[in-house]
SEDRENTI-706650 format. One record per residue: residue in three letters; z, y, x of N, C-alpha, C, O in turn. Coordinates in steps of 0.02 Angstrom, whole numbers, plus 32768, in hexadecimal, padded with zeros to 4 digits. Each point is the difference from the previous one (the first is absolute). Layout:
alaZYXZYXZYXZYX;...
END
This chain:
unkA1CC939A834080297FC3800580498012800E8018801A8033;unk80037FD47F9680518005802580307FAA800E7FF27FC77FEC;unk803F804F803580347FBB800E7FF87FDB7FDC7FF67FC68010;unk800B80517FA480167FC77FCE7FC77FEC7FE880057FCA7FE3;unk7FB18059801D7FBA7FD57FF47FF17FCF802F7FDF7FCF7FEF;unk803B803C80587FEE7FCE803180467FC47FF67FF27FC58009;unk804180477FEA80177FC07FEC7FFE7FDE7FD180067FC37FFC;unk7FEE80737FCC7FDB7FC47FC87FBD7FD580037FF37FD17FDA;unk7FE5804580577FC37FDF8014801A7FBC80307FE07FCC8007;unk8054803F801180137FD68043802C7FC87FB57FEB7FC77FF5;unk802C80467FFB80337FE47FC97FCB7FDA7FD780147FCF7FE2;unk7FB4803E80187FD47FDA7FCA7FC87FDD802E7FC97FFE7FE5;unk803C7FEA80537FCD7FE4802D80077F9D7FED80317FDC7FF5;unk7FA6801C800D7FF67FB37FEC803C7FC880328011800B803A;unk80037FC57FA2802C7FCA802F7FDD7FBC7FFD7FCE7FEB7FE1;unk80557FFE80437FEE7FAA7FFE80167FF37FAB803880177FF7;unk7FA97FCA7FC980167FE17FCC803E7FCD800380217FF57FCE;unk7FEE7FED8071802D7FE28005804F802F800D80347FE77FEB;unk7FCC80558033802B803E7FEE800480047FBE80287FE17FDD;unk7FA3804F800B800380107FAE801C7FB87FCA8016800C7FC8;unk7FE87FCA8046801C7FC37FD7804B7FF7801680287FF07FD4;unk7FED8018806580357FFB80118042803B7FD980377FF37FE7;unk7FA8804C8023801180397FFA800B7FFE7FA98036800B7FE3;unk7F887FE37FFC801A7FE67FA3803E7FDD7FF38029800D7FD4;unk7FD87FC1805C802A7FCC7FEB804780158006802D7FED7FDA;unk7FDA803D805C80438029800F8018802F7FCB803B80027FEC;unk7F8C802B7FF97FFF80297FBD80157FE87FCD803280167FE3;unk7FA67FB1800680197FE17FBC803E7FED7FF7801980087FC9;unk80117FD7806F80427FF67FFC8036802C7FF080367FE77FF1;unk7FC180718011802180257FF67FD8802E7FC57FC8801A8006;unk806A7FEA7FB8800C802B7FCF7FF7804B801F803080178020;unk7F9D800D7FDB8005803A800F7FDD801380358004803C800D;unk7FD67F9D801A7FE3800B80437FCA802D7FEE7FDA80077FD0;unk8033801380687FB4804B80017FCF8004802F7FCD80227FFC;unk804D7FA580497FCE800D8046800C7FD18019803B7FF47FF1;unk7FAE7FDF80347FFC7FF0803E7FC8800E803B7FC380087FFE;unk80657FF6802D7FE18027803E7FF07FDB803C80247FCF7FFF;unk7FC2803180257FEA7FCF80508003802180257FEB803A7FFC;unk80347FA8803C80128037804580107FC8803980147FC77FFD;unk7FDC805E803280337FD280477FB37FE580327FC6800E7FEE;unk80467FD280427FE37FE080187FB47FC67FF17FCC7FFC8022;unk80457FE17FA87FD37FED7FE87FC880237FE07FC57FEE8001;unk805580477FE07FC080337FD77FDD802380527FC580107FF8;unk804F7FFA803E7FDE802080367FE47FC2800F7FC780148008;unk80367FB180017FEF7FD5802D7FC37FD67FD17FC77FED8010;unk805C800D7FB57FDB7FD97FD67FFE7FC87FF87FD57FE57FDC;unk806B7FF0804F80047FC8800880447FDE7FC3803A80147FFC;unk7FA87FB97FDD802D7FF87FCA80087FBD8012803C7FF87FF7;unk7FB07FD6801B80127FBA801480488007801F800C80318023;unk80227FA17FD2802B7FE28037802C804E800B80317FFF8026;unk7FBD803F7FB9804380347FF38019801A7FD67FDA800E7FD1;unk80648004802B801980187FB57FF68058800D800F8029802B;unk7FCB7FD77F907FF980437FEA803880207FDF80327FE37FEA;unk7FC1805D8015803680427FFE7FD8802C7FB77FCA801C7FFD;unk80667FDC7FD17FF980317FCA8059800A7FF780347FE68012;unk7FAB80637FBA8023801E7FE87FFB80067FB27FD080237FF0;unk80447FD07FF280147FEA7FB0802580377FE0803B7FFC7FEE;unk7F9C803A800C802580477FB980017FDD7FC67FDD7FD37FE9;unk806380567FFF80147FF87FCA802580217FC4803C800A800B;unk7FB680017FCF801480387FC7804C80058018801780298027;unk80047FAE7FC08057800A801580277FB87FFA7FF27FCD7FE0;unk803C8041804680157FAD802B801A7FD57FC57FEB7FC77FF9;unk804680587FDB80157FCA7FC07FD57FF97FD580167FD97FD6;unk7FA9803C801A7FD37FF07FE27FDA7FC6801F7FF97FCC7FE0;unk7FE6803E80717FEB7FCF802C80297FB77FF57FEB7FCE7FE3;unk8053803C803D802D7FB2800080247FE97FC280037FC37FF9;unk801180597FE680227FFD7FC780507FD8801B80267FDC7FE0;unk7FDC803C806680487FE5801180228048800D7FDA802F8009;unk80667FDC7FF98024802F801B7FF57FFF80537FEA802F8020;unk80287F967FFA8026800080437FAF8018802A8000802E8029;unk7FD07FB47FCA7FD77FF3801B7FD780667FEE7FDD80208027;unk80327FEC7FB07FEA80557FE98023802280367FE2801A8030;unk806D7FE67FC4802E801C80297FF27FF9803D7FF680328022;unk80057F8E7FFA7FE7800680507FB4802780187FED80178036;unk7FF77FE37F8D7FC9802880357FFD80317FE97FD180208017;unk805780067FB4800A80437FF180258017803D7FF1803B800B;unk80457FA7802D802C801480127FE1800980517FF980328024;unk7FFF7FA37FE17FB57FE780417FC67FDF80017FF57FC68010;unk7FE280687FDD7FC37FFC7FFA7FCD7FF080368003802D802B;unk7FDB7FB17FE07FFA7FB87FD6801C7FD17FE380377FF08018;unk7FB37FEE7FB480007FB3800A7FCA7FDE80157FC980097FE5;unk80437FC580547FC07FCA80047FF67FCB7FFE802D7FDE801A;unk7FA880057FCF7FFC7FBA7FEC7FBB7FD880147FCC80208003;unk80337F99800C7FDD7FF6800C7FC67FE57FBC800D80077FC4;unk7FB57FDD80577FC67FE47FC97FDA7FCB805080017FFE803E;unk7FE57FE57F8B7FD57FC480117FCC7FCD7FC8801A7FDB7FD6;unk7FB58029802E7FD57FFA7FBD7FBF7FF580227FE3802E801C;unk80017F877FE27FA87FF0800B80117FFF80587FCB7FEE8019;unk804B80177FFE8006800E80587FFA804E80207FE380148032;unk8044800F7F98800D8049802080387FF27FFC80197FE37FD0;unk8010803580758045801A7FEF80038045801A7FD9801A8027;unk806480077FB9800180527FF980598008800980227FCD8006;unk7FF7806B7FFA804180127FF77FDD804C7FD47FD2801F801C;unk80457FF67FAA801380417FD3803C80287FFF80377FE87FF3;unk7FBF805D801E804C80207FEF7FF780287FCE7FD280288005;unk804F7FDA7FCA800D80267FB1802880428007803B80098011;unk7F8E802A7FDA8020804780017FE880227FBC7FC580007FED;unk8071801E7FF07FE2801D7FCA7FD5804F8012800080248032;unk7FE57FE17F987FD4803F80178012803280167FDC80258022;unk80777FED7FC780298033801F80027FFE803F7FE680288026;unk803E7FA27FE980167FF8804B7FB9800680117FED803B8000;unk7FE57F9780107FDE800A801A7FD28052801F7FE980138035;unk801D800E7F787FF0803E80108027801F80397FE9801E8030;unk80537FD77FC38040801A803D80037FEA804680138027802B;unk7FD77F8D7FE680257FFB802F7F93800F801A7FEE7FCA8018;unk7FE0805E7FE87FD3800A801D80058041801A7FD580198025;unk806180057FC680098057801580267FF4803D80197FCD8019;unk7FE2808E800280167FFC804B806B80037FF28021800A8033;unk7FFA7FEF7F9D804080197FF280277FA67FEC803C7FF37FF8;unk7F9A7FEC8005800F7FA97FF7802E7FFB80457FFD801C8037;unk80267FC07FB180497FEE80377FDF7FCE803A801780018039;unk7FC17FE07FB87FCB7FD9801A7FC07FF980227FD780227FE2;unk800A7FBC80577FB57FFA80007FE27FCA7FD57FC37FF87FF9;unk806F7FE17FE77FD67FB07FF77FBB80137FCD7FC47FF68007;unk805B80227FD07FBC80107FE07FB5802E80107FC57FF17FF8;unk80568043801F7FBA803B80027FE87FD680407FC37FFD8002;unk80617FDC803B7FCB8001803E7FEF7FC27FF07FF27FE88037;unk80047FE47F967FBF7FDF7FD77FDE80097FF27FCD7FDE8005;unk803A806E7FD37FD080167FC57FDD802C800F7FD380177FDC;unk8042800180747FC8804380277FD17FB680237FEF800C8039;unk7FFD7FB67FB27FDE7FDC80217FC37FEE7FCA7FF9802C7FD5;unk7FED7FB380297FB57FE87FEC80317FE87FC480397FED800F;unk7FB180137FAA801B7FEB7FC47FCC7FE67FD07FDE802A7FE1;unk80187F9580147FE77FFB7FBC802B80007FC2803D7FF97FFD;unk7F8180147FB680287FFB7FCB7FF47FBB7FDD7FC87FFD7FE5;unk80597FD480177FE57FBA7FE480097FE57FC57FF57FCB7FE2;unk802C807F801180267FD17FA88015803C7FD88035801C800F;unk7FA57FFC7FBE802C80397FD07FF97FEF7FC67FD47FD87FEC;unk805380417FF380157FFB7FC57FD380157FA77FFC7FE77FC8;unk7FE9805F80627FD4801B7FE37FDB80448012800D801B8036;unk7FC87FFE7FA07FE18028802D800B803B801A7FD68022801E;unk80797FF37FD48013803A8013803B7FF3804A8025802D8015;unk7FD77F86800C80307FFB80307FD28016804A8023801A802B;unk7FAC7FE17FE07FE080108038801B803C80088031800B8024;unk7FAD80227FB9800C8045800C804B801C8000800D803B8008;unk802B7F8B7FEE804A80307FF680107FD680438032800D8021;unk7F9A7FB77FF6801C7FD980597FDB803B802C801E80158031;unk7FB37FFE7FC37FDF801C802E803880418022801980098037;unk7FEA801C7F82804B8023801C802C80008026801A802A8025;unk7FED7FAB7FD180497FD780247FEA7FED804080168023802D;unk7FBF7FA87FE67FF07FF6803F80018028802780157FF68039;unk7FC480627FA87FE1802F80358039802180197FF280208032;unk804B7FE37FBE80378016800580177FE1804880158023802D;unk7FE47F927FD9800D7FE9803B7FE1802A80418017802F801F;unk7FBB7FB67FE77FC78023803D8022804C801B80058015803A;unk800F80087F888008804B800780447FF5802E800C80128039;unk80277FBD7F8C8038800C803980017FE2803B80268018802A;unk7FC37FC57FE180077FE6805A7FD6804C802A8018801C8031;unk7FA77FFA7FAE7FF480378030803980277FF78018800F8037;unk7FFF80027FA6803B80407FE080387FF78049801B80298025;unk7FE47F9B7FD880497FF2802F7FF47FE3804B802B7FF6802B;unk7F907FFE7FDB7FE67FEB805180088049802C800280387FE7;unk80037FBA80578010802F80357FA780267FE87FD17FDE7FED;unk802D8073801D7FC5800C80117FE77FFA802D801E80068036;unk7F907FEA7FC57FDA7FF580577FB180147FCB7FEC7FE67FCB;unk7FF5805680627FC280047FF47FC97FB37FFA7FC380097FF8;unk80517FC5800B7FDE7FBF800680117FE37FE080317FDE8010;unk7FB3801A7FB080157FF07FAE800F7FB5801280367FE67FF0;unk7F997FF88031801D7FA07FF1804D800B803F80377FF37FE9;unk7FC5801C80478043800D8031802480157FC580247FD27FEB;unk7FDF80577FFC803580187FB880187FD07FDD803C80037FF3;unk7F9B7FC37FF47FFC7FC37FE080297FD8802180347FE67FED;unk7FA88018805580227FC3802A805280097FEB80277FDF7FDD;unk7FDF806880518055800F801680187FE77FB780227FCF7FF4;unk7FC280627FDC80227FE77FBB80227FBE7FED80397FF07FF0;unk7F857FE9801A80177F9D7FE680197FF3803880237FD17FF0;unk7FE68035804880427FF980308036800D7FF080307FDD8010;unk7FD5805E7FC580487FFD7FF6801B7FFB7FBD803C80017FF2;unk7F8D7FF97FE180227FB57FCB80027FC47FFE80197FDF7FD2;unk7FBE80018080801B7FC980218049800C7FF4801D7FEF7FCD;unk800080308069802C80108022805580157FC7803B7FF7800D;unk7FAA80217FC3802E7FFD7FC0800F7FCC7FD6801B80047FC8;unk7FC97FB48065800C7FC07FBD80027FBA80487FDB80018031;unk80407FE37FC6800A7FB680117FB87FD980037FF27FD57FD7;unk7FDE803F80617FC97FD97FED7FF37FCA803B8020800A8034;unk7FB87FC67FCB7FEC7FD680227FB3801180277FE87FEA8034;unk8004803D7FA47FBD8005801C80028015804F80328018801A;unk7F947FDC80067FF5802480567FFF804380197FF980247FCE;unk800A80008064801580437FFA7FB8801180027FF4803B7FF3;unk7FD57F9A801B7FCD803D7FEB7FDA80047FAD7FD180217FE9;unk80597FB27FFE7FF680097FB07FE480417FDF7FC780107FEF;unk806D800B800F7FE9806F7FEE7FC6801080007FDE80117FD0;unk800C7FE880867FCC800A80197FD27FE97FDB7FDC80297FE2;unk80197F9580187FB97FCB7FEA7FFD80157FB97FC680037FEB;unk8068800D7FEB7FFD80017FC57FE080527FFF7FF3800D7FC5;unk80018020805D7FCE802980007FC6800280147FD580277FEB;unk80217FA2804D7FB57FFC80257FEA7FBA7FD47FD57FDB8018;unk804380187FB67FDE7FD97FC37FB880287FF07FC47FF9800D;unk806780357FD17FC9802B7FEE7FF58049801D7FE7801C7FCF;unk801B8005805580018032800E7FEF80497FE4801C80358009;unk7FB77FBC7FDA7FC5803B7FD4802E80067FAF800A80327FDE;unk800D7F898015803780197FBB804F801C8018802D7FFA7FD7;unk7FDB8016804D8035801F802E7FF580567FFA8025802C7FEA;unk7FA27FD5802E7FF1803D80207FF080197FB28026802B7FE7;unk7FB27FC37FFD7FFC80217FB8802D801A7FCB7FFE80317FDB;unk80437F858030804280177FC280288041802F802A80237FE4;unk7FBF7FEA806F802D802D80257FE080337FD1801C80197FCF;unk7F9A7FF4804A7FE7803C7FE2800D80107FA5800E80377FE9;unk7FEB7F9B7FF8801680077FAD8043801A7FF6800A802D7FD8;unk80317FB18054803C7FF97FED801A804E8017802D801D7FE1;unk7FB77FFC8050800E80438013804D80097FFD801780267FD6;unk800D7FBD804E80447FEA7FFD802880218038800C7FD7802D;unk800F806B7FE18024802A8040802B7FC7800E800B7FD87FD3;unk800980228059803E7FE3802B803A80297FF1800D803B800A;unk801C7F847FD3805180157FF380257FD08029803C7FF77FFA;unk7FA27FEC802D80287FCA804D804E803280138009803B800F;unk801E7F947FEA804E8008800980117FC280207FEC7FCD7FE4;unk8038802D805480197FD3802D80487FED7FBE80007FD07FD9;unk801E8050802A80307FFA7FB47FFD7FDE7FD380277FD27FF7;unk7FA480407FE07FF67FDD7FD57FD27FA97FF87FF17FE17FCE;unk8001800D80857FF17FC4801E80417FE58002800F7FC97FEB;unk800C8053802780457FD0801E80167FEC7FB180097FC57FF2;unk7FFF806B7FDF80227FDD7FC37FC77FD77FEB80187FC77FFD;unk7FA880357FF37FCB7FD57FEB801C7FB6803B800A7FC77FEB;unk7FFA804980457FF37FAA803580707FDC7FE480137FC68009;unk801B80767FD680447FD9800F7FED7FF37FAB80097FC47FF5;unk7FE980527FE47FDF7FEB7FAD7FE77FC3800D80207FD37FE5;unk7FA0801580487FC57FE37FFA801D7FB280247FF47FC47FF7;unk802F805C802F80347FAF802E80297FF17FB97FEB7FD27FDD;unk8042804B8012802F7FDD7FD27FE880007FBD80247FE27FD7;unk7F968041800E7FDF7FDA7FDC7FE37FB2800A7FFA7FCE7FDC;unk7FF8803F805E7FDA7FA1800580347FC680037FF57FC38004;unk8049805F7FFA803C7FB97FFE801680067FB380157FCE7FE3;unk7FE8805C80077FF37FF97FBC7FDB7FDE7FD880197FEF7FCB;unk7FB0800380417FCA7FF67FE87FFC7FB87FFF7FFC7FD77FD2;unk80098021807F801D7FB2800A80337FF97FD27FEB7FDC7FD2;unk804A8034802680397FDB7FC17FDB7FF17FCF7FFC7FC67FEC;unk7FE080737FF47FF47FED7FC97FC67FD07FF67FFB7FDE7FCC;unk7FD4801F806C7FCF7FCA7FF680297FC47FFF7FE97FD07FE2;unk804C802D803880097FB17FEC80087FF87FCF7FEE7FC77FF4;unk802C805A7FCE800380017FCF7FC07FE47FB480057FE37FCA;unk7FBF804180657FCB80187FD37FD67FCE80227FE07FE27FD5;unk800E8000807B7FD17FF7800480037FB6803080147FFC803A;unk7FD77FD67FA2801E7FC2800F7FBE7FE980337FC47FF87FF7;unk8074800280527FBB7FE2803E80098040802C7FEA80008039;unk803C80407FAB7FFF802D803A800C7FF780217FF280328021;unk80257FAB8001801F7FF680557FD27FE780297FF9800E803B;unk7FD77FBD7F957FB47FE180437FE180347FE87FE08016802F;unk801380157F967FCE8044800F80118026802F7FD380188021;unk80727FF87FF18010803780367FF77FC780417FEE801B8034;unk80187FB57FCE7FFA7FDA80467FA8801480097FE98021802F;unk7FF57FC57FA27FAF800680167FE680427FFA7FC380067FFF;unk805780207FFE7FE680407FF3801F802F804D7FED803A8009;unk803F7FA780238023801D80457FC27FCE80277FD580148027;unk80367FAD7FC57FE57FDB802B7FB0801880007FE17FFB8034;unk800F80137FAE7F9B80217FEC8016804980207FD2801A8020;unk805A80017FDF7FE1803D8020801E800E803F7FE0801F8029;unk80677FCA7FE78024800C80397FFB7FC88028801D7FFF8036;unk7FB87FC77FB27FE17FDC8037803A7FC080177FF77FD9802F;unk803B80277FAC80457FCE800F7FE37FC27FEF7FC67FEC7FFA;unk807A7FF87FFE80087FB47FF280407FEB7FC480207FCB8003;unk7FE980607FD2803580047FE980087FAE7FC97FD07FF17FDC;unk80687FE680247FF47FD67FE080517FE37FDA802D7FE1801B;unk7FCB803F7F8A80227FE17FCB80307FD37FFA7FF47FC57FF3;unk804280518017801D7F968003801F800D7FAC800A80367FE4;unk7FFD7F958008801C7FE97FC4803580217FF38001801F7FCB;unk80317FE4805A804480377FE07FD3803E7FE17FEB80087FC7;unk800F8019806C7FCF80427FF77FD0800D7FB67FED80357FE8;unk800B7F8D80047FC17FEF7FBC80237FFF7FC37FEB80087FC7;unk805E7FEB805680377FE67FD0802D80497FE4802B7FFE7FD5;unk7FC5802F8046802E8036801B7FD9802D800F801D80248028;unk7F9F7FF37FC97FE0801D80198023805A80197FEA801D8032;unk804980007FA6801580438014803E7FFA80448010802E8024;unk80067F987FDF80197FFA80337FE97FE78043801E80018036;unk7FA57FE97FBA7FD77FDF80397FC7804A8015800280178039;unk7FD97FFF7F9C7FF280408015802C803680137FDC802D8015;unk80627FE57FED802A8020801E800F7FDB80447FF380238031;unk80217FA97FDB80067FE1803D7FB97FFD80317FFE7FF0803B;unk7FD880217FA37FC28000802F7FEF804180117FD07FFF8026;unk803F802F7FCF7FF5802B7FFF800B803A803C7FDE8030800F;unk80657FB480108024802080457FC27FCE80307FDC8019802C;unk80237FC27FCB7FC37FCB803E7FC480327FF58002802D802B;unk7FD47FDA7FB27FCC80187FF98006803C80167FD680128029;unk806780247FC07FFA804E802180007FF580537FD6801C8024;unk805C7FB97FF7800E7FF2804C7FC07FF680317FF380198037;unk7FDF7FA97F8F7FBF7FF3802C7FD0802A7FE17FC57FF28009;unk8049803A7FD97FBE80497FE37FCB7FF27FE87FCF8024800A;unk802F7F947FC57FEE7FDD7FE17FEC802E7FC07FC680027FEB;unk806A801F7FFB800880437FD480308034802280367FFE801C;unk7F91803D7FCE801C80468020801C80327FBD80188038800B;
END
């Protein structure tokens, strides 16, 4: 058994039909699509009522996908784009990465965590293209796993390895979640932890250095990101309100300017939330 047989097995595990329909419907809209993928919270929990699911939407290449410039250019430039879906009573948010990037931003040399410390997590495959995309995702995924061990502090105690790890791609991005997040998201499963340690056979290249540029990247990536969702993703501002408020436990509440204005109303909220550690 190696990395990439056990994630292609993990990658081809059955979903709710109400995923896999969702996940088509996202596909068909784009010229060129090769994958979609399931990840996040809901695929661990299994709970699809009443939350929006998390895919990821590959794609051959971005002006083929949109057939717009502006909309290619931006997520050629910052990658992602995300957008939301809603269809039958699923709602979801998708971010669009072509197969390049994607291949790129799962290695340990990506300017970034946003991508690989997703994709070192539980992944289904819900949507391909044809029968040669499993096996070129499977690739790609296994690449993740490797780099978070590649770059976690060493500790003879493979899930402690884990832990420290997703602590500190917490810790490289603007998140809302609770501080023992990291943690839980290894004592999910424990036994698939300990297995991708042993497969991934991954030495420790942990650099305090190269954290610090991942967490000053990973902050002024997420105000980025924000700009451009206002752009792309109409309602972001009550997704980022319910998505602090579900995990950081607030009360955060929308007023109409803010709805009107959404990149200036998420910038103005934004100093409140770091102050009350709402997001770290």
């Amino acid at each position: 058994m190696t990395l990439q047989n056990l994630i292609a097995q993990e990658l081809a595990q059955p979903v709710d039909r109400r995923v896999s329909a969702a996940a088509e419907a996202i596909a068909l809209g784009y010229p060129g699509a090769l994958a979609v993928l399931f990840y996040g919270s809901c695929l661990r929990t299994g709970e699809i009522d009443g939350q929006m699911l998390d895919f990821y939407l590959i794609v051959r290449d971005y002006r083929e996908a949109y057939g717009k410039a502006w909309l290619a250019g931006a997520n050629r430039l910052v990658p992602p784009n995300v957008f939301p879906f809603e269809d039958g009573g699923i709602a979801a948010k998708y971010a669009v990465l072509s197969e390049a990037d994607f291949d790129r931003l799962t290695r340990p040399e990506a300017s970034n965590v946003s991508v690989w410390a997703r994709f070192a997590q539980p992944v289904r495959l819900v949507w391909a293209a044809d029968a040669d995309v499993p096996g070129r995702m499977a690739a790609i995924v296994a690449q993740a796993p490797r780099t978070l061990m590649t770059l976690a502090p060493a500790s003879d105690d493979p899930l402690e390895r884990w832990r420290q790890g997703f602590a500190l791609t917490y810790g490289a991005e603007l998140r809302a979640e609770r501080g023992d997040r990291p943690g839980s998201i290894v004592d999910w499963d424990p036994e698939r932890y300990r297995r991708i340690a042993e497969l991934a056979n991954a030495p420790s290249r942990y650099s305090s250095a190269r954290w610090r540029q991942l967490r000053r990247n990973g902050k002024a990536l997420t105000v980025i990101r924000l700009a451009k969702a206002s752009l792309t993703f109409a309602g972001g501002i009550d997704y980022l309100a319910w998505k602090i408020n579900r995990h950081a436990g607030t009360r955060i509440d929308i007023k109409p300017w803010q709805r009107r204005w959404p990149l200036l109303g998420a910038v103005t909220l934004l100093p409140r939330l770091l102050r009350a550690g709402a997001i770290r």
